[in-house]
N, C-alpha and C positions, 0 to 999 in steps of 0.2 A: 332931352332924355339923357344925354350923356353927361349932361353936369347933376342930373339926380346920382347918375351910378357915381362919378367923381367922389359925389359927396357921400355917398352908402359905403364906397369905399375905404376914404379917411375915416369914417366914421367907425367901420368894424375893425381897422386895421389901429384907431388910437384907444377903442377897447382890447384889445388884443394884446399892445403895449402895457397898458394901465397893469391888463389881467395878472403880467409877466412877472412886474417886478413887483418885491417884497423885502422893505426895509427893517432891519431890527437895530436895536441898543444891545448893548453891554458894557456891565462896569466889571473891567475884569480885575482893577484896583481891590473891589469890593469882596468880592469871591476870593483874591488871595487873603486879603485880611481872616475871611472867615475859614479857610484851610486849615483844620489841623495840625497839617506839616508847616506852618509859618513858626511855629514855636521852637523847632528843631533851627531853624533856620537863622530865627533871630539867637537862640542859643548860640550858633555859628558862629553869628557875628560878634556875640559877645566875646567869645574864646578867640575868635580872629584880633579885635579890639584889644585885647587883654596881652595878646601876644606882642602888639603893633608898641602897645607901651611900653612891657618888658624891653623889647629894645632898644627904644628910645630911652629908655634910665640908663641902661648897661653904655651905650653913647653918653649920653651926659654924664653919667660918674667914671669914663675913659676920659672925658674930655677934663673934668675937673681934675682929675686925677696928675694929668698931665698938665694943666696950667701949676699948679701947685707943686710938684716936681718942679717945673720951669723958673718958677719964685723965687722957691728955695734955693736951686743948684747953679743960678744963672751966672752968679758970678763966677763960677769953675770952670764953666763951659769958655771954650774956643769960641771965635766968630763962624767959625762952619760949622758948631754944635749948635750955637743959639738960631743960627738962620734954619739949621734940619730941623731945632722942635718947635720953633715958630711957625716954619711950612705944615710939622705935622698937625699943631693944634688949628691952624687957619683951616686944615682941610678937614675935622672932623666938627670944628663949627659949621662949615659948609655941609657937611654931612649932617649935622641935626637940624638945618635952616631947610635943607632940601627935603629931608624927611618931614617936617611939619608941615611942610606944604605939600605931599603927596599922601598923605595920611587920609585924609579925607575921599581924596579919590581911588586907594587901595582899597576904603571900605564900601565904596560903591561898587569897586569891580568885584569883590567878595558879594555883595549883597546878591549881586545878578548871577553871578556864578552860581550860589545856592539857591533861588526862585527862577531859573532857567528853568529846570523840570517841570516846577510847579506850574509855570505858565505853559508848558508845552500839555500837560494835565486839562487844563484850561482849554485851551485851544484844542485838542482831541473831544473832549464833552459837547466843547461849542459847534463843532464840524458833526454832530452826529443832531443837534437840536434844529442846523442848519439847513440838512438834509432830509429830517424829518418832516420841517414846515415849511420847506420849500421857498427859505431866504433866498434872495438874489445879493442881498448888499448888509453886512451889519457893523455899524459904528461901535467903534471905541470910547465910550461916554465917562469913560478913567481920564481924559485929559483935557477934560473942561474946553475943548474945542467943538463942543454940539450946543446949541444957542436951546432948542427945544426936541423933547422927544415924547410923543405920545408915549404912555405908561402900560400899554397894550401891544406895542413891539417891543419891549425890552424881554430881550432873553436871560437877563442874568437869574432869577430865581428857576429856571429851566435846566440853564448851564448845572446848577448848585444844586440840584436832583438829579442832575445825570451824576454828576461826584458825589453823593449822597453825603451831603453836607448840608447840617440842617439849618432850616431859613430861620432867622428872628427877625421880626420885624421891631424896629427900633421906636 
């Protein structure tokens, strides 16, 4: 008798579990592609980009500027003049070498900066489709870290009607 209840027990108690939890997807990569505000955004970047090169020319035509000057005048210069514009041009070479290699990562930190909102967008829609159907867990299916996902928990075209952003299917 007591190992029936044992068992009536686990049993109602691993339906009970099952009942509880409720997995979903979202690609929220997907949803921002299809935001209307991405176009402001990628405009951004452009103007950010646009800028980044501005001053990297104004550097490199300072830097040429001064090598050329250096050519020309070097024979007039003192040994304490040639050593100061040698240091100077060593260190705006190093300034256009530094800047090339952070250029890239300026426009990432710009990119997030301006799709911050849009993901917080994102994630308010998604907390209200969450709430409504009673998700307990829902993946991130943006970073190809989910092996499989049934096509009947994905909340992204849910998401994408709470932002009334309209679905194409591709």
């Amino acid at each position: 008798m007591k190992n029936i209840l044992l068992a009536l027990a686990i049993f109602i108690t691993s339906i009970s579990i099952q009942a509880q939890t409720k997995i979903g997807t979202i690609d929220a990569e997907y949803i921002l592609a299809q935001m209307p505000e991405i176009a402001s955004v990628e405009e951004g970047l452009k103007t950010y980009n646009a800028k980044l090169q501005e001053d990297m020319k104004a550097n490199i035509a300072k830097y040429e500027e001064l090598v050329a000057s250096y050519q020309a005048n070097k024979t007039t210069f003192t040994e304490e003049e040639k050593s100061t514009k040698e240091s100077e041009i060593i260190s705006i070479e190093n300034d256009i070498k530094n800047f090339r290699q952070k250029a890239s990562v300026l426009i990432q930190v710009r990119r997030n900066e301006l799709t911050q909102p849009l993901y917080l967008k994102i994630d308010t829609a998604m907390k209200v489709i969450i709430a409504e159907e009673k998700y307990t867990q829902v993946f991130n299916a943006s970073f190809n870290g989910l092996a499989f996902s049934d096509e009947k928990y994905d909340i992204t075209d849910a998401v994408m009607k709470n932002l009334g952003i309209e679905i194409t299917k591709e």
